[in-house]
Each structure stands twice: as structure tokens, then as C-alpha cells.
N, C-alpha and C positions, 0 to 999 in steps of 0.2 A: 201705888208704890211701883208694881210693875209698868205700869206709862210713865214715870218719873224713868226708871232703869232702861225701858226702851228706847227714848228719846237722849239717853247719854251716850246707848252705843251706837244710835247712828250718827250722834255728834262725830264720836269717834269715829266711825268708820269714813263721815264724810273728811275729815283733816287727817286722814293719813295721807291721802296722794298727796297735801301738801306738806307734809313732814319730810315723805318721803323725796319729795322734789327738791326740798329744800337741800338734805342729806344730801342727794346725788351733786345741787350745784356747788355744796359745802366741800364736796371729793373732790370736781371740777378744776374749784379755788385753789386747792392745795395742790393738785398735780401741775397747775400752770404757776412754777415757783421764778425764781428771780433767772434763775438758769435758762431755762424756755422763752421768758421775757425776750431776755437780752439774744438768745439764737435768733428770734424771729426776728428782731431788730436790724438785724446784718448783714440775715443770710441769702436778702434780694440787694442786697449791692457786691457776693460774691461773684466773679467770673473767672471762666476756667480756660484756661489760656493753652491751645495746642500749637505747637511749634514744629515745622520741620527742618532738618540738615542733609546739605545733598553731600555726601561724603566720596570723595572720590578715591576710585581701588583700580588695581592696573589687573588686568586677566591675559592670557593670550590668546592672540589673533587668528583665529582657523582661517583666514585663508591668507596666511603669509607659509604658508608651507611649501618647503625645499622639495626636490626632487627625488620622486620617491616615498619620501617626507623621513627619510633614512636620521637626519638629525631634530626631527622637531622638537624633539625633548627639550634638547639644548639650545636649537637658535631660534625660536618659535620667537616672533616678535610682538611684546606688550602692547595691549593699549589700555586707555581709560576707556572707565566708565562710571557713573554717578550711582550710589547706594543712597536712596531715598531713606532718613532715619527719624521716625518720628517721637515728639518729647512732648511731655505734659508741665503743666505748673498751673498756679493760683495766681488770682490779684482781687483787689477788689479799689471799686472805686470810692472815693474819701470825699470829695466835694462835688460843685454844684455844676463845675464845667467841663463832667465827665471823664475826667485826668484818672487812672490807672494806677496803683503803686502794689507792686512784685519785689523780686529778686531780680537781680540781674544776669547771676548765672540760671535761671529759667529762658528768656531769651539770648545769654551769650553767645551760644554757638548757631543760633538760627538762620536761616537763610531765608525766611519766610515766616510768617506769623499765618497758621492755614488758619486757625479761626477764634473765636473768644467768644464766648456765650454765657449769657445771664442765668440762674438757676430754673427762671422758668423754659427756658431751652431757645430765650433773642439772643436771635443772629447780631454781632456788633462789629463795626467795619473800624479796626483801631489803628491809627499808627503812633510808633514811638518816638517819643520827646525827647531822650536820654538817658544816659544810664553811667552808674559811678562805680567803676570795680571796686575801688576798694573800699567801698561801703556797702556793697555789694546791692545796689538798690535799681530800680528802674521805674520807669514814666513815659505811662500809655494813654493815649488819650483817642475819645472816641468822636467818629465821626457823625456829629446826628446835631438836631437842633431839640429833640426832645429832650423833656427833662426825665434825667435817671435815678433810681434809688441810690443814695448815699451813706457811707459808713461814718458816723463819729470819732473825732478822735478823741481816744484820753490822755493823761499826763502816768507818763510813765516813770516819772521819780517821784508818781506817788504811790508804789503797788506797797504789799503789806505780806511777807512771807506767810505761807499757807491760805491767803484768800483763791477765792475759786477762778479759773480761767480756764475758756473755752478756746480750741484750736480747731480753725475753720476750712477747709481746703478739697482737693480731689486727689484722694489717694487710688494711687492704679487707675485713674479716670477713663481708661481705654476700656477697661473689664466691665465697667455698669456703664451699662448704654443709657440713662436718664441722665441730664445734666445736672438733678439737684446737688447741694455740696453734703461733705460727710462733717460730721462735727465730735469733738473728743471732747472729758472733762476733765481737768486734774488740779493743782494746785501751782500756785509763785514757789518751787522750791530753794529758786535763789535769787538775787539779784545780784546786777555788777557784775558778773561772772567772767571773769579773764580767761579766755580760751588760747592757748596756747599758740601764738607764733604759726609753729607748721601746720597748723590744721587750715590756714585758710595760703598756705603757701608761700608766708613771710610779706602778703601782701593782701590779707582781704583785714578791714578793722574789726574781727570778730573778737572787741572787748565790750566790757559794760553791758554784756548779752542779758536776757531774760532766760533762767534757766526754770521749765516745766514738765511737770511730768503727764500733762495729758499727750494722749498720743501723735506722733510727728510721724509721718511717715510719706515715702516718694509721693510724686504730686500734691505735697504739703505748701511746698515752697513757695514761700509770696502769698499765701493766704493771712487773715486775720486772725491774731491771737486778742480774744476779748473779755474784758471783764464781767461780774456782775451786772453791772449799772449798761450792760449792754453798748459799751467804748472800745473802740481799738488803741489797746496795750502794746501791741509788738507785730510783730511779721515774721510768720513762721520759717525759718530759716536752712535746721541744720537738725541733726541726731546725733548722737553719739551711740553706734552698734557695731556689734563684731558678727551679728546674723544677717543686717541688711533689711532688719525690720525693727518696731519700736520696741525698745528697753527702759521706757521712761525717762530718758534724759534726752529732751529736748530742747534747741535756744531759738529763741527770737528776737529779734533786732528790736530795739526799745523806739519806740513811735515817735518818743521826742527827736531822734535823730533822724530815724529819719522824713517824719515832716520836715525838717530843717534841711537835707538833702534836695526833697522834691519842688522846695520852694527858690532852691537855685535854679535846680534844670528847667525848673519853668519858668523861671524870668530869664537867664541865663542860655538854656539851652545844654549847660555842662555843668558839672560840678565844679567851681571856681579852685585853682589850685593854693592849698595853704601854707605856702612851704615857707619854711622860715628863716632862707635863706645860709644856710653852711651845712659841713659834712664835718664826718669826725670820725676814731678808728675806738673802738674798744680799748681800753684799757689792759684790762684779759686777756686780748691779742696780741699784744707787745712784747719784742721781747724783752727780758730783764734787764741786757743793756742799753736797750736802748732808755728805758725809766730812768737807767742811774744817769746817763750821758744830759736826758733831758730834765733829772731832776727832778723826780716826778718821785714822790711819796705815797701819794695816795693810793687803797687798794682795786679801788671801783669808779668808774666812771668811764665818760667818753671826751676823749682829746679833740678839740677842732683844728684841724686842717686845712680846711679851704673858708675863706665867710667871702660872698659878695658886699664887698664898700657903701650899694645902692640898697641894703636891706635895714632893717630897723634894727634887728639885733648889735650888728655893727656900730652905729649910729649912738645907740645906748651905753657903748663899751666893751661889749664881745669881740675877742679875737683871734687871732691863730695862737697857739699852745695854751691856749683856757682851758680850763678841767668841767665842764658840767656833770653836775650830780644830783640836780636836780630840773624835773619842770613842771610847774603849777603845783606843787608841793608832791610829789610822784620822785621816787627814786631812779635815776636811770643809768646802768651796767654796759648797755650795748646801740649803739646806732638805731637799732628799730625799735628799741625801745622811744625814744624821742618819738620816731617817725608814726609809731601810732598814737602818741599824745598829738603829733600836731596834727593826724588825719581828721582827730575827731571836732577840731578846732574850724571855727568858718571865721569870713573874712570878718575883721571889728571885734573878735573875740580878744581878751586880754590876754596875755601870756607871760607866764613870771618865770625866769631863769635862772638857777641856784648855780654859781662857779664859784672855781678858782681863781686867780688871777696873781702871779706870780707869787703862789703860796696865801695868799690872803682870800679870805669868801669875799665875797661878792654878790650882788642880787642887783636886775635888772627886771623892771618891766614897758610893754610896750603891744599896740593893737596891731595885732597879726594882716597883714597885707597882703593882694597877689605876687606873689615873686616865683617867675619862673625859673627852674633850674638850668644851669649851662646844660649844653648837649653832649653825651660823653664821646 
């Protein structure tokens, strides 16, 4: 009976280390969750994009001084000279023939791209393809014949409020001297998000944003915003802080646009221009006599003014003193209003127009073309 009981507890003692092994890989398993997956997935196709600006500032000249130098105060003669200003940002590359995609205000003011390196700390020799202000996007592309790690994209009308997104970037990249990227988690706390007009200066399209709340912060910009499933959702873009650091409300640019952006510049070279051919004044800006003189009832909308003859709007029936009040079914009060429904529009997209037309509605549709504007 005791050799019976002896030979159970070295059973036992010999299957612990593998119980115990098992345990540890079983913790392993669990700690490498969908989150980690998807980081590791991405975060060799991030690159962290250093930029300089040579800014020029006037000082005065020591040796232009008078005699004496009794007025140098006063007539001490200016000159330039260049203040060397250095800037950070994100990009990461998306396919297979090394193409870049940032922000555009990351390289806007550059005068120079001093370097761009892979998390593992490659040197990459990039130049830039183009860049679309008011999309606020840009397209770098690397020069090498090797092949580089690539980001996924995903579809970003299909995120799901409260699913997990990670925000990939180099925050303060100048302060940690390693090139690896920083990563934040939080959540889709919104989509669609209409950012208001001034915040991008009446001229950047920052509608239809991805709004999250994992953390954004400087040297964010032009990094990957990425799913679960280890996809690029968005590109980290913007904050909203009254500190100048993260407050959890972060947007990024929804991937479907702009792959659709970078897929111009790089056939194209440019963003194709969308315009849809006429101008128009507010409504709300008029004044009341002038409504009553033109007959004008309506409370809201925008009056067209000028249409070019050679544009399809016209073509279809749009014309000077029409009311539009609507576009693609979107209500619109003010001129840029339109103008960021049709920024977000690429050439062959459909476009429906809700007017007036000598008091009677009206509805027009028709595929958006290049039309450039007269020059003012």
C-alpha cells in the first residue's frame, strides 16, 4: 500500500512542471489578446517622419554702425537670417510599392524632409508625391527596390461605437531617442463627426471625422488609427485641448477617404479638383430688401450667382437666382457648406441638387467632373 502511495506521488511530482508549463503558456495566451495581435501587426510598417523649416527673422547688423555708433539704436541696419525649426509627425506605409500616407500639415511647412525611419531605427530615403490641403492628406513614397512592411487597410463605414482602436504614432519623438512608435487604446466614441468650419480654417474637410478617445497627442499626426482585427481605420489627425495635451477627444481622418485621396495623387500626382462649377451668397447674408426685390421667401439656403455654361450643373438646369437647399440630401444654409459636401466628392461620384427654381422645387442629378474655377 505504501509502494502503491509512493509511486502516485512521484507521478505527481513528475506532471507538475508540466502543469505548471502548461499554466504559464495558458497566461502567455491570455496576455497576447486581440489588442497586442493587431499592435504587432502595424507597428513595422510605422515611420516617423522629421521635418525641417528654415524660417527666416531680420536681427541687426553690427557692423553697419554710424559714427560713434551715437544712433545705432535707431538706424542699425536689418538683415536676415535663417532660424533652423525642427517638426515631428507619423506616416505609415499602406502597400507594396512603399507609398507613405500622413497628414499634410506634418510636411506643410517643410523645407526639407531630414529623415523618416522604420521602428526598427531604417534609415529611408522618401520623396513626396503630393498632398491635398483640404483633405488634409499627403503621399510619400520610398526610395529602395526592397520590399517593406505594409499596413492594412480597413473600411471605415464599418466601425461600431465603443469597439477598441488603437492610435499609433511619435508623441514628442524628439525626447525618446529610440525610434520605436508609442501606442494608446481607447474606444470609436463617435462617428461622422462634423467638426466645425473654423477649426480647420473654413478650408480643411475636417467632416465625417473618426472621433476616439484613445490618446492623440503632438507627433500623433499621420500615424495609424487601428482596429481589433489589426486594420487601418483612420489617421490620427487632430485633438481637441485647452492644455495642449490629450483630453480624450481625439479625430481621425476615416481611411476610406482617404485611400481615395492617395489613389489620385498617385495616378494623378494632385488631388483632382471637384468643383461643381458656381458660386452663390447666403441667404442669411442678404439684406431683407434685397429678398423682397428678388422675391425670395425662403428662410435658408444659398442663391447662385455666377454658374459656368460648360459645367454639368447648368446643363441639367441650375441657374443664376436658383435657391439650393439641399446636396446629396444634406441641408445647406451657407456657401461652404456645399463646398465641403463637394470636397469630399471625387471625380464620377453622383451628385443630387435640391433647388428652387422660380419658386417651384426642383431636383437635379449628375457625375461630378473636373471643372476649374475662373481666377478671381
Amino acid at each position: 500500500m505504501k509502494t502503491e502511495r509512493m509511486l502516485v506521488f512521484c507521478a505527481c511530482c513528475l506532471a507538475m512542471p508540466a502543469v505548471f508549463a502548461q499554466a504559464q503558456s495558458d497566461l502567455d495566451q491570455s496576455r497576447k489578446n486581440a489588442i497586442v495581435t493587431a499592435i504587432e501587426a502595424v507597428k513595422s510598417s510605422v515611420v516617423t517622419i522629421n521635418v525641417l523649416e528654415i524660417r527666416e527673422e531680420q536681427v541687426a547688423d553690427p557692423f553697419s554702425s554710424d559714427f560713434m555708433g551715437m544712433f545705432d539704436f535707431y538706424f542699425r541696419r536689418p538683415r536676415v537670417q535663417g532660424r533652423v525649426v525642427e517638426g515631428i509627425g507619423t506616416g505609415f506605409l499602406f502597400d507594396a510599392q512603399g507609398h507613405i500616407l500622413t497628414n499634410y500639415h506634418v510636411i506643410q511647412d517643410a523645407d526639407r524632409i531630414a529623415s523618416a525611419t522604420l521602428s526598427d531605427g531604417s534609415a529611408l530615403d522618401v520623396e513626396v508625391i503630393g498632398a491635398d490641403e483640404r483633405t488634409d492628406i499627403a503621399v510619400l513614397r520610398v526610395r529602395t527596390d526592397h520590399a517593406l512592411p505594409f499596413a492594412r487597410l480597413g473600411d471605415s463605414n464599418n466601425l461600431f461605437i465603443g469597439e477598441w482602436v488603437i492610435a499609433i504614432g511619435n508623441p514628442f519623438g524628439t525626447m525618446i531617442s529610440d525610434p520605436q512608435p508609442s501606442v494608446s487604446v481607447g474606444v470609436v466614441s463617435a462617428n461622422h463627426r462634423r467638426v466645425r468650419r473654423e477649426v480647420g480654417g473654413g478650408q480643411r474637410l475636417y467632416q465625417g471625422m473618426i472621433q476616439t478617445d484613445a490618446a492623440i497627442n503632438p507627433g500623433n499626426s499621420g500615424g495609424p488609427l487601428v482596429n481589433a482585427l489589426g486594420e487601418v481605420v483612420g489617421i490620427n489627425t487632430m485633438l481637441f485641448s485647452q492644455s495642449g495635451g490629450d483630453q480624450g477627444l481625439g479625430f481621425a481622418i476615416p481611411i476610406n477617404r482617404a485611400r481615395r485621396v492617395a489613389e489620385e495623387i498617385i495616378q494623378y500626382g494632385r488631388r483632382r479638383n471637384p468643383w461643381l462649377g458656381f458660386r452663390g451668397e447666403a441667404l442669411g447674408a442678404l439684406q431683407p430688401q434685397t429678398l423682397q426685390r428678388l422675391n425670395i421667401q425662403i428662410e435658408a439656403g444659398v442663391l447662385v450667382t455666377e454658374i459656368l455654361r460648360t459645367c454639368p450643373a447648368y446643363k441639367q438646369g441650375l441657374d443664376v437666382g436658383d435657391i439650393i437647399y439641399a446636396v446629396n440630401g444634406e441641408p445647406v444654409e451657407h456657401p461652404l457648406d456645399i463646398d465641403f459636401i463637394n470636397w469630399g466628392l471625387f471625380i464620377g461620384d453622383q451628385v443630387e441638387i435640391d433647388f428652387y427654381h422660380n419658386g417651384a422645387k426642383e431636383k437635379i442629378r449628375f457625375p461630378v467632373e473636373e471643372v476649374s474655377p475662373p481666377e478671381q
